[in-house]
C-alpha positions as CSV (number, residue, x, y, z in Angstrom):
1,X,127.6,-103.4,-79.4
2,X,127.5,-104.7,-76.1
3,X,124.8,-103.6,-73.5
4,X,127.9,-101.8,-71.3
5,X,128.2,-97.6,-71.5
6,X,131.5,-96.6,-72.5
7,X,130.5,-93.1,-72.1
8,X,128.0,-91.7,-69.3
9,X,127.0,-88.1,-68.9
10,X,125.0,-87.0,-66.2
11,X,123.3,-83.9,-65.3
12,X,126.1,-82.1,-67.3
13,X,125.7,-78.3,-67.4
14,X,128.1,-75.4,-68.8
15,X,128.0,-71.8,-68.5
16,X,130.8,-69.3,-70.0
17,X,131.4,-66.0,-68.1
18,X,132.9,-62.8,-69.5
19,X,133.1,-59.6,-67.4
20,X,129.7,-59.2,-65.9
21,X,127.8,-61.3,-68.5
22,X,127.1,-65.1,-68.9
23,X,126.3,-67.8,-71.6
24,X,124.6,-70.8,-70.6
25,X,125.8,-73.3,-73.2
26,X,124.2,-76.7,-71.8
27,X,121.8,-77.7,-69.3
28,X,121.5,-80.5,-67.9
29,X,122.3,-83.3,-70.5
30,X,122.3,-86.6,-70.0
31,X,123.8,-89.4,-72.6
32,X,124.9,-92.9,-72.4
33,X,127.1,-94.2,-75.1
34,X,127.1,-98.3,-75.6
35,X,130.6,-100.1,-76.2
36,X,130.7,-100.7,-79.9
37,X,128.4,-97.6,-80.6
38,X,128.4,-94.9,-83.1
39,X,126.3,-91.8,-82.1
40,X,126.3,-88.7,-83.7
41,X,125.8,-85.4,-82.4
42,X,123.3,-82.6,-84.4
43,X,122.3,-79.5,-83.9
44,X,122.6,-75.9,-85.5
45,X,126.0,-73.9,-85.2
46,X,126.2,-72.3,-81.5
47,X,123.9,-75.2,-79.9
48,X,127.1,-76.7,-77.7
49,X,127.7,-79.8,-79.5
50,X,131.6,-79.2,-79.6
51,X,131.2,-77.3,-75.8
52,X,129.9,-81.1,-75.1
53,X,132.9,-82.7,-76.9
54,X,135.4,-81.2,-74.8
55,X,133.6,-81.5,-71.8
56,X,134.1,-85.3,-72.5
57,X,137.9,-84.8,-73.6
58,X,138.5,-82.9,-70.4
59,X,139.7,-80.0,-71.9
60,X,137.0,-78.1,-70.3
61,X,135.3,-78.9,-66.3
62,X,131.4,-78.9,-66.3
63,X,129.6,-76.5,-63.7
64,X,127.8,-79.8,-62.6
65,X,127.1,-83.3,-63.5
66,X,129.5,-85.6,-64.4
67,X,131.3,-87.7,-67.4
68,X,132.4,-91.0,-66.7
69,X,134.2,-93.1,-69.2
70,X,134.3,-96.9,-68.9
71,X,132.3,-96.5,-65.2
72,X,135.0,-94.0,-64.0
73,X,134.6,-90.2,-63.7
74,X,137.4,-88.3,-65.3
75,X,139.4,-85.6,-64.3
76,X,141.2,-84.1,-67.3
77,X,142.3,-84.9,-70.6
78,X,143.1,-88.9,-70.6
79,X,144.3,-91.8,-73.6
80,X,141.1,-93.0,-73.2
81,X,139.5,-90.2,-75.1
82,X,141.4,-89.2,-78.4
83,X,139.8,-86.1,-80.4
84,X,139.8,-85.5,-84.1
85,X,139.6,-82.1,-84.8
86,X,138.4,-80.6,-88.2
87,X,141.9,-79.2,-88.7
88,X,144.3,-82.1,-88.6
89,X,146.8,-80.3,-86.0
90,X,149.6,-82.3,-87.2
91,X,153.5,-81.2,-86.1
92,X,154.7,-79.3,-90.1
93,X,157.8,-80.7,-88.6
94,X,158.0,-84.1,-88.1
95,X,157.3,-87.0,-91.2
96,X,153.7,-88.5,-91.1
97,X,155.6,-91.5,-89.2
98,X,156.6,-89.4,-86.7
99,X,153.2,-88.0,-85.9
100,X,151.5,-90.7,-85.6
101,X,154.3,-92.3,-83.2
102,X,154.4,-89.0,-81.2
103,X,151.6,-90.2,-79.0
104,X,153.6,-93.4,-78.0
105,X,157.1,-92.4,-77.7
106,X,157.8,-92.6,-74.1
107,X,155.8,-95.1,-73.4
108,X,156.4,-97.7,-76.2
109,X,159.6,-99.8,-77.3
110,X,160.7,-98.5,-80.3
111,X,160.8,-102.0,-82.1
112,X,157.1,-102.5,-81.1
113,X,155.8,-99.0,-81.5
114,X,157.5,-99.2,-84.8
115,X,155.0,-102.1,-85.5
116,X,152.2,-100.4,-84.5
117,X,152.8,-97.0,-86.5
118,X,152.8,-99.5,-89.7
119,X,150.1,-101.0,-88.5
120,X,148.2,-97.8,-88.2
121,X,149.3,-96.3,-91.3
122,X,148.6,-99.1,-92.9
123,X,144.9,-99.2,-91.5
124,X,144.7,-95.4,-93.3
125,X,146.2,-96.5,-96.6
126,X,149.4,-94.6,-96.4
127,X,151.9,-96.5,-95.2
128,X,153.9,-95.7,-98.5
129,X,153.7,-92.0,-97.3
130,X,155.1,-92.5,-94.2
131,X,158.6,-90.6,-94.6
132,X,156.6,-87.6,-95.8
133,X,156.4,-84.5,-94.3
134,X,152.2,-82.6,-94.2
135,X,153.1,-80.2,-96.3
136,X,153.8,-82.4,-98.8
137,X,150.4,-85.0,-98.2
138,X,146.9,-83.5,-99.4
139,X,144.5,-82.4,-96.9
140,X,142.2,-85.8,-96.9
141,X,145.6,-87.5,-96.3
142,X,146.4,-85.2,-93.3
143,X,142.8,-86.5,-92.1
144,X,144.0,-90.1,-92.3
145,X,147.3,-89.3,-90.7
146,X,145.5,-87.8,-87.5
147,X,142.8,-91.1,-87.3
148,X,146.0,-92.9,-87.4
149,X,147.6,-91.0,-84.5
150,X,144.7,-91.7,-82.3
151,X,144.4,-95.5,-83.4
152,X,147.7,-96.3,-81.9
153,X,146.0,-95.4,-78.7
154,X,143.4,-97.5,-78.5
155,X,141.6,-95.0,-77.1
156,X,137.9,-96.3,-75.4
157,X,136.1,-93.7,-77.1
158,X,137.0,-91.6,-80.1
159,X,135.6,-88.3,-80.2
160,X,135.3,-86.4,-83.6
161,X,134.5,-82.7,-83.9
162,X,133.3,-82.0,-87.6
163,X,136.5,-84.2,-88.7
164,X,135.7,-83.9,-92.5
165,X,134.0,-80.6,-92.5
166,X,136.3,-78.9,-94.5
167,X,136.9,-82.0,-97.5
168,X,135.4,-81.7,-100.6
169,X,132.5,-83.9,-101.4
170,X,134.7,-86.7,-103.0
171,X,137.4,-87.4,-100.4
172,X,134.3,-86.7,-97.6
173,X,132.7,-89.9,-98.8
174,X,136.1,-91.9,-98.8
175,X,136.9,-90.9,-95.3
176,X,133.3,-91.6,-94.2
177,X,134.0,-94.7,-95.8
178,X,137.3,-95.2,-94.1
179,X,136.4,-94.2,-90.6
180,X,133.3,-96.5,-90.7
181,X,135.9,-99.8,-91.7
182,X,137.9,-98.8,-88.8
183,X,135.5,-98.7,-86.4
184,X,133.9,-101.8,-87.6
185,X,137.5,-103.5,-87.4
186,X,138.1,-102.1,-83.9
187,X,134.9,-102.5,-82.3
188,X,135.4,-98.6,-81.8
189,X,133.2,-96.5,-79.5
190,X,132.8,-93.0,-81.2
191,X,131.2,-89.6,-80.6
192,X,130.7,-88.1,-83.9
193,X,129.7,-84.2,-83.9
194,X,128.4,-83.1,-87.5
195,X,126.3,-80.9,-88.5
196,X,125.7,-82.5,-91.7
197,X,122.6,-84.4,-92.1
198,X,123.4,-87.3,-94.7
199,X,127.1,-87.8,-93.0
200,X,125.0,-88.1,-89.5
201,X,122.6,-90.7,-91.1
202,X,125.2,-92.5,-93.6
203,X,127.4,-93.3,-90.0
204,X,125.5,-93.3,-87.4
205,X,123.7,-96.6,-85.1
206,X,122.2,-93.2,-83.1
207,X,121.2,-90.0,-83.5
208,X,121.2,-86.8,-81.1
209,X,119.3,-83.9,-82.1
210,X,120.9,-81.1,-80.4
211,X,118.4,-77.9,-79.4
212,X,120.4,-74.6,-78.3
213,X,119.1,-71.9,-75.4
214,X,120.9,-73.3,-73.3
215,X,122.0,-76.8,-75.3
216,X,119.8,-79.9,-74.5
217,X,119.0,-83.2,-76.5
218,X,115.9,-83.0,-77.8
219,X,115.6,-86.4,-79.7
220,X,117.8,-89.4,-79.3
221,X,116.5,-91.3,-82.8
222,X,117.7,-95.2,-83.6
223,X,119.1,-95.6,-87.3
224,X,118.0,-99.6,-88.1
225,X,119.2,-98.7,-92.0
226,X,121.4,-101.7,-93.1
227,X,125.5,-100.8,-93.8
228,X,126.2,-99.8,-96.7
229,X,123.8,-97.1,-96.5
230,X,122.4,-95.7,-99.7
231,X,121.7,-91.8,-100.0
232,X,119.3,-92.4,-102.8
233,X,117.3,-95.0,-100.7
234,X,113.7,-94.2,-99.5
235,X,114.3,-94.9,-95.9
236,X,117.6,-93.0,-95.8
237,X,115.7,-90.1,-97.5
238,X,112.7,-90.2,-95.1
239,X,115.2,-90.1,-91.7
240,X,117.1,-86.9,-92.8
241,X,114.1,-85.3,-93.7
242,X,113.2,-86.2,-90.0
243,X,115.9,-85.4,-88.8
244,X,115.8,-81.7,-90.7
245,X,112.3,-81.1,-89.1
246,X,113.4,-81.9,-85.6
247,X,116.4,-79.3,-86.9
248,X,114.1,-76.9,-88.4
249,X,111.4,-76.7,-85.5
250,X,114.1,-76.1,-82.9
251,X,114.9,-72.5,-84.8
252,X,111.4,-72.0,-85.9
């Protein structure tokens, strides 16, 4: 990690309106983001932690405050900030080549984005899947297609909303194990929002305890736990149990 941000917010503050009524979602939050880091993003269902990742896409405008992304402000969805969703949102009709090329098509040379959609899959582990269509690749597979898609970006910060959320335990732990590799061989800057516990502690460098009522951060908490990170160890055990308090005492 270098000392730089990639990602600033400032003052940034959401409200939804319907009708007559109105949902304050966050209040003033504000977040820094090193180059290099991982942070992840906690809180209980309905707090704004995926109101805060679009916010940062662009897919949604703040009320006030601002998001700035290597020291400029943005002004809509950009390359510089890929999402991962927890559905993988792939095309059903194009091979898991084509996806992850779709990204690049007008702006690459075929010969070279060729290169770097074998590059990518090969990152993933599937390069031997790459004529496939999604319907025919399992659903942790369809996971790794879409990190692939947003690799070939290069994206300065990679923003994941509950990517593995709906994985069952076993391929969870491979693509936590996966996404960590690549960010480690990218030097990747990533926004992680979970609301799992042990995922936020097993990838994090940072944790940020989300509160809800409007959605603030409540606690911004340092993991120093050495990579690979065992579940079973005392230290691990003792931050998520942290970590659940903080969780616990903002609904109590």
């Amino acid at each position: 990690m270098s000392g730089r941000p990639a990602l600033s917010l400032r003052n940034l503050s959401k409200t939804f309106r319907n009708g007559g009524g109105s949902l304050e979602v966050l209040a003033e939050v504000d977040l820094d983001v090193a180059e290099g880091e991982l942070v992840c993003l906690l809180g209980k269902s309905g707090c704004g932690k995926s109101t805060l990742l679009r916010l940062v896409a662009g897919f949604l405008s703040p009320d006030s405050g601002s998001v700035e992304v290597g020291g400029g402000q943005i002004a809509g969805p950009g390359p510089d900030r890929c999402v991962v969703f927890q559905e993988d949102a792939l095309f059903p009709w194009l091979t898991v080549r084509e996806n992850v090329a779709f990204g690049v098509m007008r702006t690459m040379p075929r010969k070279v984005r060729d290169a770097e959609v074998r590059r990518c899959l090969e990152k993933v582990g599937l390069e031997p899947f790459g004529g496939s269509l999604p319907r025919e690749i399992s659903g942790g597979m369809k996971q790794r297609v879409a990190l692939a898609r947003v690799l070939i970006l290069r994206p300065k910060v990679l923003l994941m909303d509950e990517p593995f959320g709906a994985l069952d335990a076993l391929t969870r732990g491979e693509m936590q194990g996966l996404f960590l590799s690549l960010m480690r061989d990218t030097r990747g800057t990533s926004l992680f929002v979970t609301h799992d516990v042990e995922e936020a502690v097993t990838l994090a460098d940072r944790l940020l305890v989300m509160g809800s009522s409007p959605g603030r951060i409540r606690a911004d908490i340092p993991v120093p736990l050495p990579r690979p990170r065992v579940r079973s160890d005392d230290g691990f055990v003792r931050l998520c149990r942290e970590v659940r308090e903080l969780l616990g005492a903002e609904t109590a």
